[in-house]
C-alpha beads as a LAMMPS data file, in Angstrom:
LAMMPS data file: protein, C-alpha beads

356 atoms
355 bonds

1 atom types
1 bond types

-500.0 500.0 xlo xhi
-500.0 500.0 ylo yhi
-500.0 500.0 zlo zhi

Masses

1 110.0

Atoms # bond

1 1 1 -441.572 -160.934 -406.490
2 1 1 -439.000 -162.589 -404.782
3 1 1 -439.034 -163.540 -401.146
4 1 1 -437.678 -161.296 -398.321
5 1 1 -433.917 -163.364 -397.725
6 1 1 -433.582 -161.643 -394.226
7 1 1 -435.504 -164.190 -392.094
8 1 1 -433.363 -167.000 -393.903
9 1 1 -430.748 -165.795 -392.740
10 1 1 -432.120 -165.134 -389.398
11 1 1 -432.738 -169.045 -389.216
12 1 1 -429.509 -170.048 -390.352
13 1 1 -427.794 -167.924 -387.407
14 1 1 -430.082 -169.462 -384.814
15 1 1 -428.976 -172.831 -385.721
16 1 1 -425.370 -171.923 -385.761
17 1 1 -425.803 -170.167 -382.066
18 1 1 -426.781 -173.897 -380.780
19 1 1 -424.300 -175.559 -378.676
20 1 1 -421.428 -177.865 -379.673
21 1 1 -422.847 -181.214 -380.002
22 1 1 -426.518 -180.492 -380.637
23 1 1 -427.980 -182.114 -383.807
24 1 1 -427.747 -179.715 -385.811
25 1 1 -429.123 -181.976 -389.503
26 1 1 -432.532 -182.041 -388.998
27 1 1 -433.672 -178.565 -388.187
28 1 1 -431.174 -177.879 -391.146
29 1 1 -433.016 -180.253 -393.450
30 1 1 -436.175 -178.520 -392.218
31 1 1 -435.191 -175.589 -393.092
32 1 1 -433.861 -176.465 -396.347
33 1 1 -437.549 -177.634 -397.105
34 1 1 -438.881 -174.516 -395.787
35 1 1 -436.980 -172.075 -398.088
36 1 1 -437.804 -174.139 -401.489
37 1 1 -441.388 -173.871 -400.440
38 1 1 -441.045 -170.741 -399.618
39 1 1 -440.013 -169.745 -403.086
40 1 1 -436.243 -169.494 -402.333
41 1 1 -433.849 -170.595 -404.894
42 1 1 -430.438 -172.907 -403.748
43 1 1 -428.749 -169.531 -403.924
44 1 1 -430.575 -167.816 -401.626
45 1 1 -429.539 -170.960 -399.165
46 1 1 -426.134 -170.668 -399.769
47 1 1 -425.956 -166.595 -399.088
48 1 1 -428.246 -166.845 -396.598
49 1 1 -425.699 -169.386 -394.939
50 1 1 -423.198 -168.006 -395.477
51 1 1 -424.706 -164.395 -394.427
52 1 1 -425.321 -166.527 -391.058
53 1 1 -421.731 -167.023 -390.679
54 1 1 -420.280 -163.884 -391.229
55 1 1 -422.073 -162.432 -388.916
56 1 1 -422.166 -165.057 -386.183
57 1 1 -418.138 -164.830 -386.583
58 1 1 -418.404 -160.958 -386.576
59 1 1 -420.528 -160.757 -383.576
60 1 1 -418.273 -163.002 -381.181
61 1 1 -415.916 -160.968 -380.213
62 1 1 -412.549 -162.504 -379.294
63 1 1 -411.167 -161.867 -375.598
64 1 1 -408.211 -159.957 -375.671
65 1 1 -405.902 -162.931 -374.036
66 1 1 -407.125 -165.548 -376.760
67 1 1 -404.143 -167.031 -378.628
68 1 1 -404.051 -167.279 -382.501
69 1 1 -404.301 -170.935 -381.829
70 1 1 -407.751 -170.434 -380.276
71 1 1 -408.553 -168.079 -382.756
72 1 1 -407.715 -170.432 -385.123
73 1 1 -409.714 -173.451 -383.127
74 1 1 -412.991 -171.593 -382.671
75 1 1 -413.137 -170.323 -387.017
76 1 1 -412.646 -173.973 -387.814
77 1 1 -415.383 -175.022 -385.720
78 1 1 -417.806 -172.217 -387.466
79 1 1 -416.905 -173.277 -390.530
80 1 1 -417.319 -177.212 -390.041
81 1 1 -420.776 -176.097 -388.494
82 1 1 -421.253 -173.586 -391.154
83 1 1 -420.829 -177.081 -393.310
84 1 1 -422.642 -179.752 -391.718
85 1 1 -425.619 -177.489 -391.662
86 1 1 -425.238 -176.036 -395.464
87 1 1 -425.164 -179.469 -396.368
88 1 1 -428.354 -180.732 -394.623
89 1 1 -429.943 -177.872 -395.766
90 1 1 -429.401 -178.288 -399.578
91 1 1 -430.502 -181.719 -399.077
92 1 1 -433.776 -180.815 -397.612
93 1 1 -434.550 -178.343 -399.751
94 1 1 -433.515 -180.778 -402.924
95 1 1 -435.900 -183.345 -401.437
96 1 1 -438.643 -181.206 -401.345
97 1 1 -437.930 -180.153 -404.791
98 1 1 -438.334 -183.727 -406.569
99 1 1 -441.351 -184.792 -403.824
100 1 1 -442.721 -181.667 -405.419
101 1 1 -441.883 -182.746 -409.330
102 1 1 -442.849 -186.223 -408.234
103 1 1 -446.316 -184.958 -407.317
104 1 1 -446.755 -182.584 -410.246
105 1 1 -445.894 -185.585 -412.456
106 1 1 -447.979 -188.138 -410.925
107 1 1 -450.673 -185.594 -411.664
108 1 1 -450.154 -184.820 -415.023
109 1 1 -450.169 -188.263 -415.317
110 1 1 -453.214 -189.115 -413.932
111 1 1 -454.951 -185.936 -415.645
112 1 1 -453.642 -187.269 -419.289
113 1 1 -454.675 -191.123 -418.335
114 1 1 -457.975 -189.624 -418.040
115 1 1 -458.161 -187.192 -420.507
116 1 1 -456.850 -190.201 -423.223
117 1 1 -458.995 -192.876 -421.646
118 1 1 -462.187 -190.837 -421.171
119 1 1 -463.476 -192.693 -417.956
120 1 1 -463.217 -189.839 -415.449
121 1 1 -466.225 -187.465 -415.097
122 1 1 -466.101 -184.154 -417.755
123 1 1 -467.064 -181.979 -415.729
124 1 1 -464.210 -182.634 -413.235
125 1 1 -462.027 -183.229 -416.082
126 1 1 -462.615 -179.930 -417.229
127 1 1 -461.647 -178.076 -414.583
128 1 1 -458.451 -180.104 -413.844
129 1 1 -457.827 -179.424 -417.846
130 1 1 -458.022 -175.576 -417.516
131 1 1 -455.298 -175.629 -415.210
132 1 1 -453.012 -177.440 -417.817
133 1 1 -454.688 -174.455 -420.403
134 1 1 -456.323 -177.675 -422.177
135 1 1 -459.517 -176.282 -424.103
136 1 1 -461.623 -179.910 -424.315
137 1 1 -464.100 -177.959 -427.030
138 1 1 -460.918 -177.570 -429.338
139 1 1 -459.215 -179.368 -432.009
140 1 1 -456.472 -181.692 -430.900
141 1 1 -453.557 -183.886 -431.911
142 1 1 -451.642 -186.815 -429.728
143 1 1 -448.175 -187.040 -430.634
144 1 1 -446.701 -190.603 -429.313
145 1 1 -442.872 -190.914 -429.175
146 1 1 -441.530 -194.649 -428.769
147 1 1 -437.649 -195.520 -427.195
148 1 1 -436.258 -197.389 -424.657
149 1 1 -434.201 -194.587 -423.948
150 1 1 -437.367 -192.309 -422.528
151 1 1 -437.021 -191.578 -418.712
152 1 1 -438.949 -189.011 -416.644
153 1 1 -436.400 -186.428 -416.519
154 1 1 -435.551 -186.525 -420.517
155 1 1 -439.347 -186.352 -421.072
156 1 1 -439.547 -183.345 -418.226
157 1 1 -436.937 -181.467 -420.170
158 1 1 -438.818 -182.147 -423.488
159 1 1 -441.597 -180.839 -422.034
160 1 1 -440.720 -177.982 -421.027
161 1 1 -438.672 -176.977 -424.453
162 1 1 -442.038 -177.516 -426.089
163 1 1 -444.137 -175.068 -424.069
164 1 1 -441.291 -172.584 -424.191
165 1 1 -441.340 -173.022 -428.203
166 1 1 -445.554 -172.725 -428.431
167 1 1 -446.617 -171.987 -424.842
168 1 1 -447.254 -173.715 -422.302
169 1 1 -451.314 -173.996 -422.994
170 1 1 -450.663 -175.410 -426.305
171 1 1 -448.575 -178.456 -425.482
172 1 1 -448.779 -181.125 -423.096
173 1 1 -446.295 -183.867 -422.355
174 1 1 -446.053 -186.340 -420.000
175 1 1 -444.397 -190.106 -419.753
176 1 1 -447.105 -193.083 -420.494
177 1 1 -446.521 -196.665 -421.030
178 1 1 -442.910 -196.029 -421.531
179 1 1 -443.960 -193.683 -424.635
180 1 1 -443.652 -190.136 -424.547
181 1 1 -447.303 -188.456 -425.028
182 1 1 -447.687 -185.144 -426.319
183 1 1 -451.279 -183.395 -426.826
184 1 1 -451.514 -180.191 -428.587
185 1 1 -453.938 -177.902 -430.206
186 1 1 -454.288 -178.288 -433.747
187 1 1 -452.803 -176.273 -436.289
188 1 1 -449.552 -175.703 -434.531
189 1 1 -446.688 -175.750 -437.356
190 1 1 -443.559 -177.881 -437.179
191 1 1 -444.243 -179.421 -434.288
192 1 1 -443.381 -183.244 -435.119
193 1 1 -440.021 -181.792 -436.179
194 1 1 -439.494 -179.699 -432.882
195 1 1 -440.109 -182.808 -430.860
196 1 1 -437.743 -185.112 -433.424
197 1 1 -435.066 -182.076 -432.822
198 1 1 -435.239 -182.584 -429.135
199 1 1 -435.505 -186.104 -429.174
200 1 1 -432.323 -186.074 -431.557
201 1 1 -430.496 -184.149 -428.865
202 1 1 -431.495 -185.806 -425.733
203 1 1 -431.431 -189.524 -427.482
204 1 1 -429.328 -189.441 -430.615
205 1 1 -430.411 -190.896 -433.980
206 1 1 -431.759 -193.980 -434.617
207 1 1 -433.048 -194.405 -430.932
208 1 1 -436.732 -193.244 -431.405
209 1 1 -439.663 -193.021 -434.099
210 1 1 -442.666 -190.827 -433.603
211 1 1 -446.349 -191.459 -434.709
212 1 1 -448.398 -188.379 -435.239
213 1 1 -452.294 -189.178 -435.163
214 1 1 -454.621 -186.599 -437.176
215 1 1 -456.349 -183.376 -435.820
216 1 1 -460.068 -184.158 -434.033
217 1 1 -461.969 -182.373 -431.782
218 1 1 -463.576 -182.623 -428.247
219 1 1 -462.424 -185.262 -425.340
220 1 1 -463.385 -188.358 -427.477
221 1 1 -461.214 -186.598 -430.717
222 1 1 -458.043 -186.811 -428.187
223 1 1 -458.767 -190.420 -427.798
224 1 1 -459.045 -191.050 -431.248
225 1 1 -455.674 -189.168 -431.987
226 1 1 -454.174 -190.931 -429.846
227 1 1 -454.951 -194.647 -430.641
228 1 1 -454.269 -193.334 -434.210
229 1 1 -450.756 -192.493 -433.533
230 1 1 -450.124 -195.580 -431.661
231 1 1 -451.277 -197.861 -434.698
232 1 1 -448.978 -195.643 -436.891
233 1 1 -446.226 -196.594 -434.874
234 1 1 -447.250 -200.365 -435.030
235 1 1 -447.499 -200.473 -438.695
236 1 1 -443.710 -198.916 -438.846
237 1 1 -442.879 -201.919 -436.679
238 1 1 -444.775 -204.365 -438.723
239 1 1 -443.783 -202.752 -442.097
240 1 1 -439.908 -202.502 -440.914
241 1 1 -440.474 -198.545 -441.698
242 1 1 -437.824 -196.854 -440.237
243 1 1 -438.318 -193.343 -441.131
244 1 1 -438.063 -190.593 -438.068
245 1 1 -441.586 -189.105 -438.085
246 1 1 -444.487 -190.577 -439.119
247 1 1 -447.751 -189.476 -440.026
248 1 1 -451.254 -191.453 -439.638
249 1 1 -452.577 -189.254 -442.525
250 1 1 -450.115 -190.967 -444.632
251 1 1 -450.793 -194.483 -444.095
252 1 1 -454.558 -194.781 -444.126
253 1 1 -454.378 -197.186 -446.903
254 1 1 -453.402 -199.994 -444.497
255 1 1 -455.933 -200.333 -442.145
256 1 1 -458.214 -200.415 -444.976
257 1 1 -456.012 -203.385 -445.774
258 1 1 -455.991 -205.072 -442.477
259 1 1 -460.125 -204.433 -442.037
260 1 1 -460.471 -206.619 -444.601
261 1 1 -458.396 -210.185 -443.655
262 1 1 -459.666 -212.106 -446.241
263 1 1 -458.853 -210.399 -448.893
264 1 1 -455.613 -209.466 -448.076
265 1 1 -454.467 -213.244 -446.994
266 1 1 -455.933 -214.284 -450.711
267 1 1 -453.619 -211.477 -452.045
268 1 1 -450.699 -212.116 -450.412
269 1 1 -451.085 -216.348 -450.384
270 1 1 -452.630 -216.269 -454.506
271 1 1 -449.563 -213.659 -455.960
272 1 1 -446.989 -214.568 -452.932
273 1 1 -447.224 -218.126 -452.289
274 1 1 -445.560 -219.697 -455.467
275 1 1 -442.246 -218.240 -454.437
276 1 1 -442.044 -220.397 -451.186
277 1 1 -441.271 -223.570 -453.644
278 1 1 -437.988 -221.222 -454.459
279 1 1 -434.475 -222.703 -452.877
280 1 1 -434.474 -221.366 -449.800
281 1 1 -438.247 -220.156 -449.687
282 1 1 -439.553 -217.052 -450.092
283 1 1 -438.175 -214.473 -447.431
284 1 1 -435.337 -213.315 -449.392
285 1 1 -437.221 -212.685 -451.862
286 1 1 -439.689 -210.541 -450.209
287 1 1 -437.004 -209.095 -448.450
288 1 1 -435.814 -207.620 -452.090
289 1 1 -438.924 -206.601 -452.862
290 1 1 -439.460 -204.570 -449.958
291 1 1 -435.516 -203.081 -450.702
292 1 1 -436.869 -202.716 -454.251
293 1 1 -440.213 -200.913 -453.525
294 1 1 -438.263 -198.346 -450.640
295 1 1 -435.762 -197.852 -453.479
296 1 1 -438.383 -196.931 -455.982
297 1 1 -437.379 -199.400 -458.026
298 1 1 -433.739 -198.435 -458.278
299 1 1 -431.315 -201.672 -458.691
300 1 1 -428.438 -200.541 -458.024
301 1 1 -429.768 -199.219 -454.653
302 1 1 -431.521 -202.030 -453.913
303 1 1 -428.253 -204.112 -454.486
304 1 1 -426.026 -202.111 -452.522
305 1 1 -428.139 -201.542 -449.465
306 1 1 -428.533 -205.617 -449.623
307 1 1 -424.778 -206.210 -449.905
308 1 1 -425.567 -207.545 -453.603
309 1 1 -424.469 -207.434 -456.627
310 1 1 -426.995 -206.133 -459.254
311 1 1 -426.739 -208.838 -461.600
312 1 1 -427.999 -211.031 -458.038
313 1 1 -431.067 -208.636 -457.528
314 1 1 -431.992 -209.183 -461.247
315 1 1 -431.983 -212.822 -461.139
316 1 1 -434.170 -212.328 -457.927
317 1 1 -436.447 -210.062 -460.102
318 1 1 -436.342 -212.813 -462.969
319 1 1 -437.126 -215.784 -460.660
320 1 1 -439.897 -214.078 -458.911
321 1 1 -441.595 -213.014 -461.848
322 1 1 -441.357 -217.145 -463.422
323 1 1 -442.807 -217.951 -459.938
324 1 1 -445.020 -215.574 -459.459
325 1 1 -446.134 -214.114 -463.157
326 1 1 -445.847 -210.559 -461.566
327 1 1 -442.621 -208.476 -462.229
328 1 1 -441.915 -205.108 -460.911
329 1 1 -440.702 -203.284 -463.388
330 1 1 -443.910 -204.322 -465.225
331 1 1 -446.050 -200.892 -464.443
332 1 1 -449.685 -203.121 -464.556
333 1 1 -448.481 -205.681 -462.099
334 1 1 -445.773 -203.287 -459.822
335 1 1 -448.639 -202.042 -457.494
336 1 1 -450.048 -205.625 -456.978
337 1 1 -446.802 -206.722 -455.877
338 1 1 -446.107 -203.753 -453.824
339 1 1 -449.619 -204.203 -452.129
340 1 1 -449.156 -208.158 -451.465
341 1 1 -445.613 -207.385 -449.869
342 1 1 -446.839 -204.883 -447.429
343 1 1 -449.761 -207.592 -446.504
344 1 1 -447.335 -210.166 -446.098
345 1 1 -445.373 -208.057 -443.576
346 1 1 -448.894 -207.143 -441.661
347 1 1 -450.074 -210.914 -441.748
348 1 1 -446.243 -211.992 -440.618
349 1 1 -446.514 -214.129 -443.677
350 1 1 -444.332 -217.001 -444.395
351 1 1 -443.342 -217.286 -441.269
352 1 1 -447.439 -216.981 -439.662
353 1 1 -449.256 -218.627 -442.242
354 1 1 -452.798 -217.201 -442.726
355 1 1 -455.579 -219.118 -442.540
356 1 1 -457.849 -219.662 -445.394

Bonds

1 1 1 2
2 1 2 3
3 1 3 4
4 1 4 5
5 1 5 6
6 1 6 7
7 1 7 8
8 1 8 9
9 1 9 10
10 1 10 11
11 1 11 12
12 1 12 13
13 1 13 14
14 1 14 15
15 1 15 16
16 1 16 17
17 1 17 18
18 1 18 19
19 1 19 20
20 1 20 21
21 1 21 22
22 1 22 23
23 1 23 24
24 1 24 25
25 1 25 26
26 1 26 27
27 1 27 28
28 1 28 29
29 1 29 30
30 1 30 31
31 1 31 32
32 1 32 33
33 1 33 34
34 1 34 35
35 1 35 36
36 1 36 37
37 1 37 38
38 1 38 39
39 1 39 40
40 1 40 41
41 1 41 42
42 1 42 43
43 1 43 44
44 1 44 45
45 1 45 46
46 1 46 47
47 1 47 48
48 1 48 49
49 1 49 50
50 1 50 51
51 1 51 52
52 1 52 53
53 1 53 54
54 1 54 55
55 1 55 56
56 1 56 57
57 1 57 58
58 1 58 59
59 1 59 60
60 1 60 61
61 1 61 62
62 1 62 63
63 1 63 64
64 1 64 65
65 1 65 66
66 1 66 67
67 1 67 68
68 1 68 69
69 1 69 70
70 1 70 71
71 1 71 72
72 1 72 73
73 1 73 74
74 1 74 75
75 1 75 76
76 1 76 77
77 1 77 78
78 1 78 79
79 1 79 80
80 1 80 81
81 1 81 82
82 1 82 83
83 1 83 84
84 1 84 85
85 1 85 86
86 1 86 87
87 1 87 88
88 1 88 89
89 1 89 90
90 1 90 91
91 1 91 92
92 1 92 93
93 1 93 94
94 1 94 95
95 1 95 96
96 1 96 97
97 1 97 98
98 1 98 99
99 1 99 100
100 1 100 101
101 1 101 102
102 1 102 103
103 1 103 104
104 1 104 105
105 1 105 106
106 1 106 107
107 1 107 108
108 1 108 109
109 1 109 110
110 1 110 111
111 1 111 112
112 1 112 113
113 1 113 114
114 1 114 115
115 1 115 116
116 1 116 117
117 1 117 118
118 1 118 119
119 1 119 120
120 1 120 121
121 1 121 122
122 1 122 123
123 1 123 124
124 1 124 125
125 1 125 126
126 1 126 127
127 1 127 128
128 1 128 129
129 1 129 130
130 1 130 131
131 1 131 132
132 1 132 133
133 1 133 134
134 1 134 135
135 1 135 136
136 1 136 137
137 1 137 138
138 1 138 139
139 1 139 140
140 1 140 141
141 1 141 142
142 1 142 143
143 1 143 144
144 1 144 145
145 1 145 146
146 1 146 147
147 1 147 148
148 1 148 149
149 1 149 150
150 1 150 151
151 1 151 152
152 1 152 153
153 1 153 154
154 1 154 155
155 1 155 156
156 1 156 157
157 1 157 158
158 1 158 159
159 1 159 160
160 1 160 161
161 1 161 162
162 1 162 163
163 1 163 164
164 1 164 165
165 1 165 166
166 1 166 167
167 1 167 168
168 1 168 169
169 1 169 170
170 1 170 171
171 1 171 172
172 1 172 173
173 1 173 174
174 1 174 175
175 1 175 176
176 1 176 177
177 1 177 178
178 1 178 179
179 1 179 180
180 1 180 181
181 1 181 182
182 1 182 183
183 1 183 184
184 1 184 185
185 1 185 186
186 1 186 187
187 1 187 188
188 1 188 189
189 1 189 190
190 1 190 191
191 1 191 192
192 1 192 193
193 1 193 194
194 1 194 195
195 1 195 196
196 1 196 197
197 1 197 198
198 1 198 199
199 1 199 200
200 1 200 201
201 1 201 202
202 1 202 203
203 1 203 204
204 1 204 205
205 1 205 206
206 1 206 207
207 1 207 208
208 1 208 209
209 1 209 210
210 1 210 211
211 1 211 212
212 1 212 213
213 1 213 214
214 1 214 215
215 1 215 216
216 1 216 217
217 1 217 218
218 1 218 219
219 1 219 220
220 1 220 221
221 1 221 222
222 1 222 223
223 1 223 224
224 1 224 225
225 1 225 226
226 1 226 227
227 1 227 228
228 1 228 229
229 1 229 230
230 1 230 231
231 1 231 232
232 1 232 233
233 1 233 234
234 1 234 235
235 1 235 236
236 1 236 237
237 1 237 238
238 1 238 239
239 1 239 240
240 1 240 241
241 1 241 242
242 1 242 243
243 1 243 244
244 1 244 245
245 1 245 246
246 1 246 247
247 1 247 248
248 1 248 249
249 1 249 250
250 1 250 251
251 1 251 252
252 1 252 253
253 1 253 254
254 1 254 255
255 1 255 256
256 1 256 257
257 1 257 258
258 1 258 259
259 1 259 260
260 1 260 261
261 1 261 262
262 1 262 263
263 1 263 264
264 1 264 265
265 1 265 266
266 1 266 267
267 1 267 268
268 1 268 269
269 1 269 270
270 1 270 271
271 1 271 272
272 1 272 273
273 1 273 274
274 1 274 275
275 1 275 276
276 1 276 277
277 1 277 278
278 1 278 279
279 1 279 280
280 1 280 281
281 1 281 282
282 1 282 283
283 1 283 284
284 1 284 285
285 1 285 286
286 1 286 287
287 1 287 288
288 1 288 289
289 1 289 290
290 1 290 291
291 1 291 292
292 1 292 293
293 1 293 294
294 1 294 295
295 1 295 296
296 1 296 297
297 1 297 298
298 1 298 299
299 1 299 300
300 1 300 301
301 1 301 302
302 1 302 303
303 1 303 304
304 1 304 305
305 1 305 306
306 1 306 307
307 1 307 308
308 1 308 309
309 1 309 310
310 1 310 311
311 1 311 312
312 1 312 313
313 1 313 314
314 1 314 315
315 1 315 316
316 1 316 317
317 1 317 318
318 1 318 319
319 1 319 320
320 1 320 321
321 1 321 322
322 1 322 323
323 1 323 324
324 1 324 325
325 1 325 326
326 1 326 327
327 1 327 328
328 1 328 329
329 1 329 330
330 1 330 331
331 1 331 332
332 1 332 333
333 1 333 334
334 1 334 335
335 1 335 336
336 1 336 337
337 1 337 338
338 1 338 339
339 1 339 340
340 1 340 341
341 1 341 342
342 1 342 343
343 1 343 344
344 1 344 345
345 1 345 346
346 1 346 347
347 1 347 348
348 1 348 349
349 1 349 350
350 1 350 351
351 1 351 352
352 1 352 353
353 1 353 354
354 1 354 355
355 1 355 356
């Protein structure tokens, strides 16, 4: 139900009845304040203002000797009133609008800090999670969205999309580290792609990537979701994957690689290291490799997307495999090579050399 607009206006006329010369800005800015916590919208400011002055204008009757020049005199000085105090007023209530998102967010972002970090007390956390319509008994899933571009307000607006789209106990979003955090129940369909379509409007392409962490349950299942999607995104930054949306689900074969250093610096130095004796040592040929592999073994692709010609990507091929002994288009050896490449770009090998 909206709010009765008559004492508004009430309030407005009072400070238009005080003298010439008062100061006029700060009851105005109170007032302003008053209304948006009150529930009144800007409009309701702006009629109620301007309610003030019609009747404040219709209720001082002119003598009957006053010139048009007075006449004249005394509606300019309603109006610059009318003005001065319209003005203060939309300021005030403005301010008490973003001290009021400012506060909302600095919760939500203290609530999610907890709720990912798991430090605060559960029973406290579960009340402060029913007002966000977080269920901590359910299944989860932390959605992490990395740009430079991410503010507060583009993150707000995101937010607020999302729990329009699924409702706003499903879906929670707040600004973390920089990174865009979403939390929602599990199960809920497409939304990876919802939050790449806003992201795509608000950003534009090529601006963002988003790591999706896998569906667990209870407070320490959030946690885990989270630090999932994070690592997804910093295996896309290791791996050079550029793709818009990625899943953890789909690259659990690499920190099955990375738990086991040793045998993944033997890989990449035994099958790998020959080609560093190559004229200018071994990165460009990794680098066509990698072209090679995201090509699915497609020369021509792998030549034009490297500024090549293809009869330069074959003699690439045709070195590495007289260096190396392993040749991609050899079905046996392709997956070895494939595997050694994507260790060499998780070590940072040649240019961090592993230890033995």
């Amino acid at each position: 139900m909206s709010p009765d607009p008559q004492p508004l206006t009430e309030q407005c006329q009072t400070l238009l009845q005080l003298p010439p010369g008062t100061h006029r800005c700060h009851p105005a800015a109170a007032l302003g304040r008053q209304a948006a916590n009150s529930g009144h919208s800007i409009d309701d400011l702006v009629a109620a203002m301007l309610g003030a002055a019609s009747r404040t204008w219709t209720n001082n009757t002119p003598p009957r000797d006053e010139t048009s020049a007075a006449v004249h005199s005394r509606a300019a000085d309603l109006l610059d009133a009318t003005t001065d105090i319209l003005n203060a007023a939309i300021a005030g209530f403005h301010d008490h609008v973003y001290r009021q998102l400012a506060d909302n967010d600095d919760q939500r972002t203290e609530f999610v800090n907890d709720l990912l970090t798991g430090r605060a007390d559960p029973g406290h956390l579960a009340e402060r999670a029913h007002r966000y319509g977080i269920r901590l008994s359910g299944r989860h899933i932390v959605t992490i969205a990395a740009s430079p571009a991410l503010t507060d307000a583009v993150v707000r607006d995101i937010d607020a999309a999302l729990a329009s789209r699924y409702g706003s106990g499903n879906t929670l979003t707040t600004l973390r580290d920089g990174q865009l955090v979403c939390i929602s129940t599990g199960g809920l369909r497409g939304l990876p792609a919802e939050l790449a379509h806003h992201l795509l409007a608000q950003l534009g392409a090529g601006s963002w990537q988003i790591g999706v962490g896998r569906q667990h349950s209870g407070i320490n299942g959030i946690a885990t979701s989270l630090q999932e999607a994070r690592n997804t995104l910093d295996l896309a930054g290791k791996l050079g994957f550029t793709t818009p949306v990625l899943n953890a689900a789909d690259l659990l074969v690499f920190p099955v690689l990375l738990r086991d250093r040793d045998a993944i610096t033997d890989l990449v130095t035994t099958v790998l290291g020959p080609l560093q004796q190559a004229r200018g040592g071994a990165q460009p040929y990794l680098d066509t490799l990698a072209v090679l592999f995201e090509n699915q073994g497609n020369h021509t692709a792998t030549a034009r997307q490297m500024h090549l010609s293809v009869r330069a990507v074959t003699y690439r091929l045709d070195r590495i495999h007289t260096l190396t002994g392993y040749h991609p288009n050899e079905p046996t050896q392709r997956f070895t090579l494939h595997t050694a490449v994507l260790g060499a770009r998780l070590l940072g090998w040649p240019d961090n050399e592993p230890s033995p």
